[in-house]
N, C-alpha and C positions, 0 to 999 in steps of 0.2 A: 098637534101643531098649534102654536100661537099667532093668532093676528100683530104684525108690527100695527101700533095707533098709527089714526093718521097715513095710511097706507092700504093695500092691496096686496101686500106680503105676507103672507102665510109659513113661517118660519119653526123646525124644530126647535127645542128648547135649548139643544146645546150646539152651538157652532164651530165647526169644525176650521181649526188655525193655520192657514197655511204656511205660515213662518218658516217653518221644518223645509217644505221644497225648495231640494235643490241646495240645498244646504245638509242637514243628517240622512237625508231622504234621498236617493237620487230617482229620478222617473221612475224606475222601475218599484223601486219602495211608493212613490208617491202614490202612484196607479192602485196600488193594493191597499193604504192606506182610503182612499178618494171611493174604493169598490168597496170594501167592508161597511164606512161610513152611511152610503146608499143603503144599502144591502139591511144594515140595522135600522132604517127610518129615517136618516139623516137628509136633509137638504140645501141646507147654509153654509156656504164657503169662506171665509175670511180669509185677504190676499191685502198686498199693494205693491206699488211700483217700483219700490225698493228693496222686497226680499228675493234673493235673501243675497244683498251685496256686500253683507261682512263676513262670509266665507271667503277663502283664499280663491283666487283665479274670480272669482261672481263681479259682475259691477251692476247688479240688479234688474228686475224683470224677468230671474228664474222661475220664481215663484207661479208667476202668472202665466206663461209660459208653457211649466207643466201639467196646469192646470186646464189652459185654452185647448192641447192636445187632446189631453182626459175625455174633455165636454165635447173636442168634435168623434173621437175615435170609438169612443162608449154613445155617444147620438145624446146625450143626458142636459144638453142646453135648456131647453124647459123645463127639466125637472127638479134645476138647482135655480136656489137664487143666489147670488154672487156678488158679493161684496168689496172693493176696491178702492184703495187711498192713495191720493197724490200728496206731493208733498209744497210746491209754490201754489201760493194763490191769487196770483196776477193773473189778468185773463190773456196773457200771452204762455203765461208755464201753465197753465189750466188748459187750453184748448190742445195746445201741444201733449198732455200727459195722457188725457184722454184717450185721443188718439192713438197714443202708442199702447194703453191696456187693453184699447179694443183690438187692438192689431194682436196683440200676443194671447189675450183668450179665447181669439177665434169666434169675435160674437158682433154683435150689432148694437148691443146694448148692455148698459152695466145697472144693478135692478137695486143698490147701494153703494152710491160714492161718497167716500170720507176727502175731506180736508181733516189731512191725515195730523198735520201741526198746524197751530194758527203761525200766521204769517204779518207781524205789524207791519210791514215795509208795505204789503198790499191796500192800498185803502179796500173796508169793509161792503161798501159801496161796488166798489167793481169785483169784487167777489161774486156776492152775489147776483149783477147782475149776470155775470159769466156763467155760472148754474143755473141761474135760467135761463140762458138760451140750449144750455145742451140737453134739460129738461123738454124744451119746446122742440127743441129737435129729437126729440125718443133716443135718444144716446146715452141717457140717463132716467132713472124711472121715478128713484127717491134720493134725499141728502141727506146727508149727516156728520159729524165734527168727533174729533178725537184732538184729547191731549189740549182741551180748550179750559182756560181759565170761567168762571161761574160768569164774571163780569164781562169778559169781550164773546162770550156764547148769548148771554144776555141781548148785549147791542148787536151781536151777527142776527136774532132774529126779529129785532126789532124794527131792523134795517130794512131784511127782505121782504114786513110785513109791510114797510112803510112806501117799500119799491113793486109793490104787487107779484112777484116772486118767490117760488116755492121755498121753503126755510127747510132747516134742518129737521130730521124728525127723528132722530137717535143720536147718543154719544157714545165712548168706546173709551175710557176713559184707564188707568190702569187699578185696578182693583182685586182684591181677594181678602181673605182672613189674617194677612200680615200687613198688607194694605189698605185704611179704610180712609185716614184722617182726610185725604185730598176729595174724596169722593161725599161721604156723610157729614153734611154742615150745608153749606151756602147752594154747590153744586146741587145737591140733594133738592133742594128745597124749589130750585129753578127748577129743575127737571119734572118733579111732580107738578110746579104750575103750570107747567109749558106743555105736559103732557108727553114729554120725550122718553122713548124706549132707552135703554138702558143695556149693552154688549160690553162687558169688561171683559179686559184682556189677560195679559200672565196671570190667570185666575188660579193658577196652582204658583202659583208665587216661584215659577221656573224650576219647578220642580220640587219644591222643598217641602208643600202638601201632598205631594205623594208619599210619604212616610219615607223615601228612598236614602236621605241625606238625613242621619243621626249623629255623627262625630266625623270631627274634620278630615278624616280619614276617606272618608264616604266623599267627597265633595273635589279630591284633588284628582286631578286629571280630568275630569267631567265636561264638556261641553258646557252646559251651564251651572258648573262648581261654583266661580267665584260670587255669583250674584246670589246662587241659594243657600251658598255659605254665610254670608249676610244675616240671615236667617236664624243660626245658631247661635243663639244667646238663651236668655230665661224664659224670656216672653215664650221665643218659638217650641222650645221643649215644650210648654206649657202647652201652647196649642194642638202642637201631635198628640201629647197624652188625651186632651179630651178627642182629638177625633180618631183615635186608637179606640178610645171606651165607645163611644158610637159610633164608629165603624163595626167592631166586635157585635153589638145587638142587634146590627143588620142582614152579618156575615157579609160585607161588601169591603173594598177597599177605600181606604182612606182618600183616597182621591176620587172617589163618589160623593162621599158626604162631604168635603171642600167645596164640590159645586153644586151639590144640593142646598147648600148653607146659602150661596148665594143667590140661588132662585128663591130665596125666601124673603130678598133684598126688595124693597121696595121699588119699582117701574124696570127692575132687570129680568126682560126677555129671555135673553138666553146669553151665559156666559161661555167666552170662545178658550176652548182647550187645542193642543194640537197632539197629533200621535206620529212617530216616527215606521211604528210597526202596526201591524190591524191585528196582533196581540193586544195593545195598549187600548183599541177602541171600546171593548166592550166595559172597561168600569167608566168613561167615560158617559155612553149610552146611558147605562145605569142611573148616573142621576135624573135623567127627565124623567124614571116612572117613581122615582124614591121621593117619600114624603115622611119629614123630618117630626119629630110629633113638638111640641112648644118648648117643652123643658129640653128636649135636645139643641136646639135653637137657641135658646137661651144659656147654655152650658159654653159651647162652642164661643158666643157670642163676649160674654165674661170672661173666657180664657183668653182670647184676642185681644182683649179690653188695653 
């Protein structure tokens, strides 16, 4: 387990994406995915208020939903920590979203809430003071920002420092081996001075670091075909090959070393994978015990370049 900074979370290294529920997943997958997860050491949830409402018939809050059932029916509310994103950050869409995650996971308290998108229309100012009252009310435990620019993450915690008010204390930000540029540079650099943990998201780049999707053939029909098709250019080939060759010296799958590559990432905690099957979890698992030796790092790192 790792300590989130700045917190009281004690979090496994790799976080389990709820994105899947209720969407490729239905309860009953979910369940079995949510039990194996456990079952392997697991205890960090990744959700929000919106999955999964781009499936047909969904208009969001499946996700969570499945979830709040999971934690009452298995008794397992303690023993996860549970992570949740709204998407307004006006303190009238704030109080109200709250409310309804806590209503659908069945809980009293949410132990990471994202401000899932920043929001300019919101002045920063009544942001956070809105998080801090749901803070001051135990309805929320810690905060944290997804999909936030370096610059208005900047002013969100300078704002809350300056309002006496809990600030954010993690980003989520989207990142992997096909995605670096948004993340390594300015972002980077606040994060380590600010001290902020570090949750990337489609860390398997939707698939396309799992070695799954090789030729366009591979990618048509697929649930997340057209985005990992994207993918198939030079660059990407390049990338599978090197983590094909260090996959190979580990005997693990290639979508172990994609997120071990990333726990190698400066102030990232634990990067969030999701599994549609609890076949899928265990190379997942795999990377929190797998340690990358430097020239493997560096190989990986160069081929992404």
């Amino acid at each position: 387990m790792t300590l989130i900074p700045r917190t009281d979370l004690d979090v496994y290294p790799l976080c389990l994406g709820g994105n899947v529920f209720g969407w490729t997943a239905d309860e009953q997958q979910s369940f079995a995915v949510l039990d194996a997860y456990v079952a392997g050491g697991g205890n960090f949830v990744d959700t929000a208020e919106g999955y999964s409402h781009w499936a047909p018939g969904n208009v969001g809050g499946e996700s969570e939903t499945i979830i709040g059932n999971w934690l009452a029916r298995r008794g397992r509310r303690d023993d996860v920590v549970i992570a949740t994103k709204l998407k307004g950050l006006s303190r009238e869409s704030i109080r109200k979203s709250v409310e309804g995650s806590l209503r659908r996971l069945q809980t009293d308290y949410i132990d990471l809430y994202y401000a899932h998108y920043d929001d300019p229309d919101a002045p920063q100012e009544e942001t956070a003071a809105a998080f801090g009252e749901l803070v001051a009310e135990g309805k929320v435990r810690h905060l944290a920002a997804s999909n936030f620019s370096a610059d208005r993450l900047a002013s969100s915690l300078r704002i809350a420092d300056e309002l006496g008010v809990p600030r954010y204390v993690a980003v989520q930000p989207h990142y992997n081996l096909m995605e670096r540029e948004s993340v390594e540079g300015e972002l980077a650099a606040l994060v380590a001075r600010e001290g902020l943990a570090v949750f990337p998201y489609y860390s398997l780049a939707s698939g396309f670091l799992t070695g799954k999707y090789r030729t366009a053939n591979d990618v048509e029909g697929r649930e997340r075909g057209d985005r990992a098709g994207t993918y198939l250019n030079e660059r990407g080939l390049r990338v599978l090959d090197a983590l094909d060759k260090v996959s190979a010296a580990h005997a693990v799958d290639p979508t172990t070393i994609a997120l071990a590559w990333l726990l190698t990432r400066p102030d990232v905690v634990a990067p969030i994978a999701s599994a549609r099957t609890g076949e899928q979890l265990p190379a997942l698992l795999a990377a929190a015990e797998l340690e990358l030796t430097e020239a493997e790092v560096d190989e990986l790192t160069a081929a992404s370049a």
